[in-house]
C-alpha positions in Angstrom: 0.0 0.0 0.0 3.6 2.3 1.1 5.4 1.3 -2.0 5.7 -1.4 -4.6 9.1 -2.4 -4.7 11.1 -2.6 -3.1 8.8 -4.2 -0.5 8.1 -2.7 3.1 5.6 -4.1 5.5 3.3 -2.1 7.8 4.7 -3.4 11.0 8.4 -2.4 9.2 7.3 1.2 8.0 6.2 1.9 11.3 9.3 1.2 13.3 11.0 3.3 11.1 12.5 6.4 11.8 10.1 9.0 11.1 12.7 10.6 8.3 12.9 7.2 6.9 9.0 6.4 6.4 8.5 9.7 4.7 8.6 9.7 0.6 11.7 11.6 -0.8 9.9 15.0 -1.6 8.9 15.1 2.0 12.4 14.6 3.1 13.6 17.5 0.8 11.9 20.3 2.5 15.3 20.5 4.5 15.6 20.3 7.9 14.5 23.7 9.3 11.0 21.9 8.3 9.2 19.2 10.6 7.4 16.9 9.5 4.6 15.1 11.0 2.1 11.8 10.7 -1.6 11.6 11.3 -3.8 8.4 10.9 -7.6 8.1 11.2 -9.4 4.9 10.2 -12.6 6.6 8.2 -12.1 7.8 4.7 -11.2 11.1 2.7 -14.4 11.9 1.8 -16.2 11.6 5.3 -16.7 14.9 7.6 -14.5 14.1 10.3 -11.8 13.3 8.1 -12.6 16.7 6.0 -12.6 18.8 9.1 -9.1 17.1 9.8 -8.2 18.6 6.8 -9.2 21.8 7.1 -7.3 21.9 10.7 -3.9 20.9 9.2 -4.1 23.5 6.8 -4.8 26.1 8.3 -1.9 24.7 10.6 0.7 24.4 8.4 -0.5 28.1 7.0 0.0 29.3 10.2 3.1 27.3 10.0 4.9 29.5 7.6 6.3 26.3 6.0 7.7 25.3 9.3 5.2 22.1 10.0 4.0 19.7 7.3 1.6 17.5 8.3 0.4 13.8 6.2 -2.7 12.6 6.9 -3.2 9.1 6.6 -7.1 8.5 6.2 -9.1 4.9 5.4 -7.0 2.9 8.1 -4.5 3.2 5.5 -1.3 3.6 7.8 -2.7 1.4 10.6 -5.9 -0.5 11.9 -8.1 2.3 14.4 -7.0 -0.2 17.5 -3.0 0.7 16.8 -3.8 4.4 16.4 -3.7 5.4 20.1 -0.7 3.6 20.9 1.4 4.5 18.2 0.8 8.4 18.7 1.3 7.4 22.4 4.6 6.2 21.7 5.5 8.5 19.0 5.1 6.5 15.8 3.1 9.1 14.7 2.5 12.6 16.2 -1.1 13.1 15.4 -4.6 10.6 14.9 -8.3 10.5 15.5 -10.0 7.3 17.3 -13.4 6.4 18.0 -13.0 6.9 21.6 -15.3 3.9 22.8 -12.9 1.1 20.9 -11.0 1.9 23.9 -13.7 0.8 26.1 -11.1 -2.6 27.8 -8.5 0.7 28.5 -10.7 2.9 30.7 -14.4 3.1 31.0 -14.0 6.4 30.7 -13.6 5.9 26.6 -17.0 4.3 26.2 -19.1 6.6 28.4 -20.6 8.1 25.6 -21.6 4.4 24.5 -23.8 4.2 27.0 -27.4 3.4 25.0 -29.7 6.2 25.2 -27.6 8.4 27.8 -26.2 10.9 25.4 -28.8 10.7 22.3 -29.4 14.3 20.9 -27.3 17.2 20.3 -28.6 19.5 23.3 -27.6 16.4 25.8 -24.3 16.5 23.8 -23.2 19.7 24.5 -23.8 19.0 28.5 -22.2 15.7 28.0 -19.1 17.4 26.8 -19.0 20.3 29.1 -19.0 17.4 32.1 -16.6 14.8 30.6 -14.2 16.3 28.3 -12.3 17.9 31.4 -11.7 14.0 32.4 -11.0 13.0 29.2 -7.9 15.7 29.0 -6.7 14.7 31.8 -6.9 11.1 31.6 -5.4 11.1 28.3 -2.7 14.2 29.6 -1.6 11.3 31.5 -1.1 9.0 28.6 1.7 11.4 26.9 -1.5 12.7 24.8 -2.9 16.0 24.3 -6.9 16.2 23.1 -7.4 19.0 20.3 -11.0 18.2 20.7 -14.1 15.5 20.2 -16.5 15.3 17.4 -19.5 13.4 18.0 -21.5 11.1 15.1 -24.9 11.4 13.8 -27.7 9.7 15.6 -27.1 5.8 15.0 -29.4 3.0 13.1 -30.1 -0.7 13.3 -29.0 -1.8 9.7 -30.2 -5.8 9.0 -31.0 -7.8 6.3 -34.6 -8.7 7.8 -37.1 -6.8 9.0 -37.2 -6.1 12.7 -40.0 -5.7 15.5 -38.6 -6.7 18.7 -35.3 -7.5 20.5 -36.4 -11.3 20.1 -35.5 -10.4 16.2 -32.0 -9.6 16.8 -31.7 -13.1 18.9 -28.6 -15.1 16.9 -27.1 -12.5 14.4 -23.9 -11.8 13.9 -23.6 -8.4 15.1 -20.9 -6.0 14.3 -19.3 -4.6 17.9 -17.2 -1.6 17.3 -16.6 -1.1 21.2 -16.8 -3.4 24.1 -19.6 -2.0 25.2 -21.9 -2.5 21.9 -20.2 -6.1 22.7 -22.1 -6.1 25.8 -24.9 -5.0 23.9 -24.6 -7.7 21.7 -24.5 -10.1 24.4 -27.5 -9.0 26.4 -29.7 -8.7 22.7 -28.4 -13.0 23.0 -26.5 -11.8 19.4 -22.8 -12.8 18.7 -20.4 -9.8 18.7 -17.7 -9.9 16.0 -15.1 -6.8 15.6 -15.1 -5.1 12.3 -13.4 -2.1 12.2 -15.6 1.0 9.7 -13.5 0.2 6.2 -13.9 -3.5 6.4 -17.8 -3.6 7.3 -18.7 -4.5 3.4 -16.3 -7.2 3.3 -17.5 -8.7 7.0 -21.2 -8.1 5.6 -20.6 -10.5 2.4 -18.0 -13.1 4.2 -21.1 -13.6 6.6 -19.0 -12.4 9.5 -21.2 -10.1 10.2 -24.9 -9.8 9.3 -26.8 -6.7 11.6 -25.1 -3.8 13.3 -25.6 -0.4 14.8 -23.6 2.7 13.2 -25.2 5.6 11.7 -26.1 6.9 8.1 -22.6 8.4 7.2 -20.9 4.9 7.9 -23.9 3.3 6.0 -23.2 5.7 3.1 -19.4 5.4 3.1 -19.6 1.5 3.0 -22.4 0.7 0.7 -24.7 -0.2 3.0 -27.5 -1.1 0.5 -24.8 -3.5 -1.3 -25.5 -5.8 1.7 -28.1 -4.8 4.0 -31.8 -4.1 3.4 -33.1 -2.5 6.4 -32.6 0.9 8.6 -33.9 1.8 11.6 -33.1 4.8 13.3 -32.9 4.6 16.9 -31.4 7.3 18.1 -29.7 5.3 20.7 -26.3 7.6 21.6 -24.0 10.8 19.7 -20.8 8.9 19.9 -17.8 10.3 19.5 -14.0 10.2 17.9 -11.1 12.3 19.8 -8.5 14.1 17.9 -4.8 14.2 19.6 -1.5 14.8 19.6 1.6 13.5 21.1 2.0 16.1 24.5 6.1 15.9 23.4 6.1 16.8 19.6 3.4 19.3 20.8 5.1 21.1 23.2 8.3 21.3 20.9 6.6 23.6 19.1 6.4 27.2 19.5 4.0 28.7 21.5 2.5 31.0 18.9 1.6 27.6 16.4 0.4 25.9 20.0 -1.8 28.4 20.1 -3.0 28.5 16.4 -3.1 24.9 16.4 -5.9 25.0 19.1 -7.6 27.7 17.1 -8.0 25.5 14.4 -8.8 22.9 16.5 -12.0 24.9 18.3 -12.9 25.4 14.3 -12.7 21.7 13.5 -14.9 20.6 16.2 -17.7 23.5 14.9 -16.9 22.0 11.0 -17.0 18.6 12.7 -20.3 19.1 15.1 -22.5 20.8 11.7 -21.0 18.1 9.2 -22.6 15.7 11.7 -26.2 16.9 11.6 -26.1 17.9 8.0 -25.4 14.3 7.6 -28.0 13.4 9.9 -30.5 14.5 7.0 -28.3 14.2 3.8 -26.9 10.3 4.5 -30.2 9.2 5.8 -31.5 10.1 1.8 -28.9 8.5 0.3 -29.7 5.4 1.7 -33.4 5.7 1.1 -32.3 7.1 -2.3 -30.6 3.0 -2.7 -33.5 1.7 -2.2 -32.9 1.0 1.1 -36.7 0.4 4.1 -35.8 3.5 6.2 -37.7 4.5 9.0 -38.2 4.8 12.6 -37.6 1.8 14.9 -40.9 0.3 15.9 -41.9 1.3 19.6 -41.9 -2.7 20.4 -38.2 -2.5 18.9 -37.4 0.7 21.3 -38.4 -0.9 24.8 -36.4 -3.5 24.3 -33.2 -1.4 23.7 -34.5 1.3 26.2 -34.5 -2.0 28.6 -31.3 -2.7 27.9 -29.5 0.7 28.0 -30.8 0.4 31.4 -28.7 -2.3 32.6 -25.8 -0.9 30.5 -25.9 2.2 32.3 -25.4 0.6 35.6 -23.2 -1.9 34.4 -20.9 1.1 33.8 -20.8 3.1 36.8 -20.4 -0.3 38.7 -17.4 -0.6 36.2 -16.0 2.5 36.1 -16.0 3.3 40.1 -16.9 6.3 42.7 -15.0 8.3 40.0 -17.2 7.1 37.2 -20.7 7.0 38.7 -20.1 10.8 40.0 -19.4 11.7 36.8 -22.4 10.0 35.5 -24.5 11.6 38.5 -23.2 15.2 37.4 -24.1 14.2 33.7 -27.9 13.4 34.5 -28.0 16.5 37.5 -26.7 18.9 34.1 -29.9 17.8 31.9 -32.4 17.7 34.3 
């Protein structure tokens, strides 16, 4: 996918020097340039990865040629699981993650994963204002530095049957792109399987996977009516994906491009926040647009769930400790 020939593997490229991994008109901007790597796992043409775009831009603008910046979109430098560790550790200094794949790391990843805790775009602006303090820290701890969070659009039930009740979804193979929609899974008596967002069509027609929960930009950017028939939007929770940075290549640079880096930032997470609710509307025709059965979930459908995100939500706070539950607690107090 790097380069033809001579042959270098993935696992090689990345324990590369940085210098080493970059193509030779990268390397030729001399030295008084640095450059920089950045890997998300969702592809060019989505909105996070567009508001990326926009945010390095501007950055290397403000820059004055002293930053470049690659982006590495489609999972095409590394799976979404390695992309934490790898900006942890410096393999590259910049990526985006869907926070709640790091669910097994620290509860605190998946809160917003919670089923029907966080599930419009008023709660999410109180989720936010209580839980991204944590998040900076926890992840402050981690060698990490959060430029900000960018939630999805609402999520959908996408099957190749019709469904009516929770007894419907009793034996598929269902996609789990978290632990906790694993748990989900579990409690629905589905089978979770992992599929990461660019190789849902290929799970879809192996059989590996046959129902899962995502919303209409995913559906859209994999094809969803190649291999599924049905959509129903539950609402269910505004997940979201964290943009970072490595605290040490961060602070090397000079105060004046920290500072317009987290300008940019603050204007990625608007691009980011009205990208999502256009495609709310926009995705959700496409799909119907396919030919695809699009509708609300039936009510019978919904008290299942609602049953469900129930247990998950206490699941969590017994999970995630005092620390955890108060946060919760202070969540809930906010939107009361």
């Amino acid at each position: 996918m790097f380069l033809r020939a001579p042959f270098i593997s993935r696992r090689s490229l990345l324990a590369l020097p940085l210098a080493a991994a970059l193509p030779a008109s990268a390397q030729a901007q001399g030295p008084a340039q640095t450059r920089w790597t950045m890997a998300t796992a969702y592809p060019e043409a989505n909105y996070h990865t567009q508001a990326i775009r926009g945010m390095l831009t501007e950055v290397e603008a403000a820059s004055h040629g002293s930053l470049g910046i690659t982006l590495h979109s489609n999972a095409s430098l590394m799976p979404l699981a390695q992309i934490k560790r790898a900006v942890q550790t410096g393999q590259a200094q910049m990526g985006e993650v869907l926070l709640g794949a790091y669910g097994n790391e620290d509860p605190l990843f998946e809160m917003d994963f919670i089923p029907f805790l966080a599930d419009n775009w008023d709660k999410i602006l109180k989720f936010n204002e209580v839980t991204v303090p944590a998040l900076e820290a926890r992840m402050a701890r981690q060698g990490l530095t959060l430029l900000y969070v960018a939630s999805w659009p609402s999520q959908a039930f996408y099957s190749k049957t019709e469904l009516k009740t929770v007894e419907d979804l009793r034996g598929v193979r269902f996609r789990a792109q978290s632990p906790i929609i694993s748990r989900m899974a579990e409690l629905l008596g589905a089978t979770p399987v992992t599929v990461q967002a660019a190789d849902v069509p290929q799970a879809f027609a192996t059989g590996i996977a046959n129902t899962m929960i995502t919303s209409a930009q995913t559906g859209v950017d994999s094809a969803a009516w190649d291999y599924c028939r049905y959509v129903y939007d539950v609402g269910f929770t505004l997940t979201r994906n964290a943009v970072f940075v490595n605290t040490r290549a961060f602070q090397a640079l000079s105060p004046e491009l920290q500072a317009a880096f987290r300008a940019a930032a603050t204007k990625a997470a608007a691009r980011a926040r009205a990208g999502a609710q256009e495609s709310e509307t926009v995705m959700t025709q496409r799909l119907r647009s396919q030919g695809m059965v699009v509708g609300r979930a039936p009510e019978s459908l919904l008290v299942g769930l609602r049953r469900i995100g129930d247990t998950q939500r206490e699941e969590w706070a017994q999970k995630a400790g005092p620390e955890g539950r108060a946060l919760l607690e202070r969540y809930l107090a906010a939107i009361r």
